[in-house]
C-alpha positions as CSV (number, residue, x, y, z in Angstrom):
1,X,-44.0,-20.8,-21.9
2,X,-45.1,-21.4,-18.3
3,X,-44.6,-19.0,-15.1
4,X,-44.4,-20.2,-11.4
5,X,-47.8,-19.5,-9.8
6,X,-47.1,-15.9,-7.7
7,X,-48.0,-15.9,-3.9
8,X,-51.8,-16.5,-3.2
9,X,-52.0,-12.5,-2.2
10,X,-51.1,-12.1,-5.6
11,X,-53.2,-14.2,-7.7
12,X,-54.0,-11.2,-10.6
13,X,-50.1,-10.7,-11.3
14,X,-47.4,-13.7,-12.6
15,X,-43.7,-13.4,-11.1
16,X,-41.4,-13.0,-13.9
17,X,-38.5,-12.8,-12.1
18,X,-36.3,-11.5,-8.6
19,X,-33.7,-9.1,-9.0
20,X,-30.5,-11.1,-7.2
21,X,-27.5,-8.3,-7.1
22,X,-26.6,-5.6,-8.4
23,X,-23.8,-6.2,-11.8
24,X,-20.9,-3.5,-12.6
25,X,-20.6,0.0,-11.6
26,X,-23.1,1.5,-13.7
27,X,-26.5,0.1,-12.3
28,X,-27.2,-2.6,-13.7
29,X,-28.8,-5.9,-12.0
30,X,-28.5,-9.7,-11.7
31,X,-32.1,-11.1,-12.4
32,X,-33.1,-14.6,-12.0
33,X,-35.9,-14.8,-14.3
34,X,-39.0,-17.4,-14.6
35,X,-39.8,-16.9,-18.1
36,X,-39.2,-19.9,-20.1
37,X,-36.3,-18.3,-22.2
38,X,-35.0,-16.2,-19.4
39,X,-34.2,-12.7,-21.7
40,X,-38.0,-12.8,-22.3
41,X,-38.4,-10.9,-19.2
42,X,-37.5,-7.8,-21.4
43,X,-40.0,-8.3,-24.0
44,X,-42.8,-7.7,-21.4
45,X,-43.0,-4.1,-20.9
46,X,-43.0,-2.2,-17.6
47,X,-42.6,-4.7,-14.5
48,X,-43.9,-4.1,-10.9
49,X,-43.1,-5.0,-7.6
50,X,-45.4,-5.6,-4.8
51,X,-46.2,-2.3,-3.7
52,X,-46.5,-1.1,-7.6
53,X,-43.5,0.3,-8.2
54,X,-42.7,0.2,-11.9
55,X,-39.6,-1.3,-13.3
56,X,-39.0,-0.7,-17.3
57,X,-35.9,-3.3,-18.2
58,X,-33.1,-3.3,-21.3
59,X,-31.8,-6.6,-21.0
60,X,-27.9,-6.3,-21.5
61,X,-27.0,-10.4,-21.5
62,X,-26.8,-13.2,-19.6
63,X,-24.4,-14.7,-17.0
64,X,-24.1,-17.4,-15.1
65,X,-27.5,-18.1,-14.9
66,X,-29.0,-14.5,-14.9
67,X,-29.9,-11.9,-16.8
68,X,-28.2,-9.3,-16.8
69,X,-30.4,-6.1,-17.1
70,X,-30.7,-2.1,-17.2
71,X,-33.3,-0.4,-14.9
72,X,-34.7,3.2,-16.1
73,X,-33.8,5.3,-13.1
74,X,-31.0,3.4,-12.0
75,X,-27.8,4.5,-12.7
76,X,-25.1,3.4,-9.8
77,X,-24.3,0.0,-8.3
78,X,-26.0,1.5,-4.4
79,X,-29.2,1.8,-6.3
80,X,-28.9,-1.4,-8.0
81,X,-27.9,-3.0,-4.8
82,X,-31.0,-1.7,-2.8
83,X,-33.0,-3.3,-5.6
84,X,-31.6,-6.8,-4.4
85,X,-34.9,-9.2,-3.1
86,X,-37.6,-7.0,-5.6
87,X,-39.8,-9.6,-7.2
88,X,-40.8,-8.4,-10.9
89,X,-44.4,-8.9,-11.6
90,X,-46.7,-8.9,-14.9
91,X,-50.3,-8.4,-14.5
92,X,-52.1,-11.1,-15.9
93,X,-53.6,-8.6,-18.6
94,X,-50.2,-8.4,-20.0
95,X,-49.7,-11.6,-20.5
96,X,-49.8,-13.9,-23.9
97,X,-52.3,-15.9,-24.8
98,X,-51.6,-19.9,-24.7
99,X,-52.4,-23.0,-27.1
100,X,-55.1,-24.5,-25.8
101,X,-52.4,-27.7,-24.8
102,X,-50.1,-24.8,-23.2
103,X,-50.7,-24.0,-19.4
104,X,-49.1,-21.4,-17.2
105,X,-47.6,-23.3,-13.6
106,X,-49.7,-20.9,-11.5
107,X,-52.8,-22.3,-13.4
108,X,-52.2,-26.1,-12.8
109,X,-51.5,-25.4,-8.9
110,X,-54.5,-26.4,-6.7
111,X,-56.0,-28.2,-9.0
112,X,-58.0,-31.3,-7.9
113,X,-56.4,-34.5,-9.5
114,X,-59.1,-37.2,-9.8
115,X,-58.2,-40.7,-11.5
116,X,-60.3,-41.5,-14.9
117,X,-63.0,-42.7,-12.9
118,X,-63.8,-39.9,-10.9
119,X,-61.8,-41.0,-7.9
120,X,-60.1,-37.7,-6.4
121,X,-56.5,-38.3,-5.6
122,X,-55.1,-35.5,-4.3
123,X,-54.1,-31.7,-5.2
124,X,-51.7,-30.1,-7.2
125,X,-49.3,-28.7,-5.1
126,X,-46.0,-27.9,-8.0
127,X,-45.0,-28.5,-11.0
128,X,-41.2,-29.6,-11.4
129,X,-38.7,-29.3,-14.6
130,X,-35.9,-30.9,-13.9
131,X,-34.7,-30.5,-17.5
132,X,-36.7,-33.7,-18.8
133,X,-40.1,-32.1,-18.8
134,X,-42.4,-31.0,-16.5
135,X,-43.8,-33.0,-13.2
136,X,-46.8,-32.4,-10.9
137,X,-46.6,-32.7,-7.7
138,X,-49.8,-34.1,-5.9
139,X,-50.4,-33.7,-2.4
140,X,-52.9,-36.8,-0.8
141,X,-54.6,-36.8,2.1
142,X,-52.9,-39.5,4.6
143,X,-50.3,-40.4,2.0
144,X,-47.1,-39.2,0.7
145,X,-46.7,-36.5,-2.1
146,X,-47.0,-38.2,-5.6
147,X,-45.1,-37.1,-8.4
148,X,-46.0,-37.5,-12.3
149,X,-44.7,-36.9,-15.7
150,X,-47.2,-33.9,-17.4
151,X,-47.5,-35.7,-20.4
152,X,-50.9,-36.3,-22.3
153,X,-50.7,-40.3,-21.7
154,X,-50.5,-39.3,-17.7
155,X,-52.5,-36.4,-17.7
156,X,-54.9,-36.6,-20.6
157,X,-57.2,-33.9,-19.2
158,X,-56.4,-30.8,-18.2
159,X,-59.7,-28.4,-17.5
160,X,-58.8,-25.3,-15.6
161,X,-61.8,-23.9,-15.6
162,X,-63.4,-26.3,-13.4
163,X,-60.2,-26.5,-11.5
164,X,-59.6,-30.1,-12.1
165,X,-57.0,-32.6,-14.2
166,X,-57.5,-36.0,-14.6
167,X,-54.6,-38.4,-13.7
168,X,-54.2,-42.1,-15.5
169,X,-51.2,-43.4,-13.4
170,X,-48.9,-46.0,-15.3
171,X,-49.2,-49.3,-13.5
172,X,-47.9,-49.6,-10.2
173,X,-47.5,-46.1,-9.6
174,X,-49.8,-46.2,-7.0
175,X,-49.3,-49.4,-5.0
176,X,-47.5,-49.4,-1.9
């Protein structure tokens, strides 16, 4: 599972998700979840916002692309409605542990990408899934964005900790 990177005032909470409309009569929400399988975002417990209000979710189904969810507390379509914009966050605390070849989205971004020999090449500034696996994005200095496949042949090292990845371009990537 991997989770977009929150805003940098955030950086000790991952967004799970923004509540999109309200659904029904009865309260319940749209949510447009980041959670790899989106009904996940009901399997984390109690959710906040920015200011630390606390959202506990029953996820009802999914529709056109959202969830479709119950919020403690909220019982009629104004309330729901006013809830339209809330960003759900976790606190990193909450969240589950990865394989050690699993990163979360917000962890990749602004790392430095050097080439195998040291050279730095830019900085990761997203990673992409257009449905045929994940891209990074890499910002250079005095050069266009880059874009490559997150694969272990293209990225064979990964090291978070010392906020860097090492990129091995196929050939021609790079030239002009």
């Amino acid at each position: 599972m991997a989770l977009p990177r929150t805003p940098s005032s955030d950086q000790d909470r991952a967004l799970l998700g923004v509540i999109v409309a309200a659904h029904g009569v009865k309260g319940a929400v749209r949510i447009k979840s980041f959670t790899a399988e989106p009904t996940a975002i009901g399997r984390y417990g109690t959710l906040a916002d920015a200011s630390g209000r606390s959202y506990t979710l029953r996820i009802l189904g999914e529709s056109r692309g959202a969830v479709i969810a119950a919020i403690t507390g909220v019982d009629d379509r104004n309330r729901a409605e006013a809830l339209k914009g809330v960003h759900l966050y976790l606190g990193d605390g909450a969240l589950p542990e990865l394989a050690s070849d699993e990163f979360y989205h917000r962890d990749l971004i602004g790392l430095a990408a050097v080439l195998p020999d040291g050279r730095p090449l830019g900085e990761v500034r997203a990673v992409h899934d257009f449905g045929a696996g994940d891209l990074l994005e890499i910002a250079r200095a005095g050069a266009e964005p880059l874009v490559v496949p997150f694969t272990r042949d293209v990225v064979p090292t990964v090291d978070v900790a010392a906020r860097r990845l090492v990129v091995d371009p196929p050939a021609g990537l790079l030239e002009p």
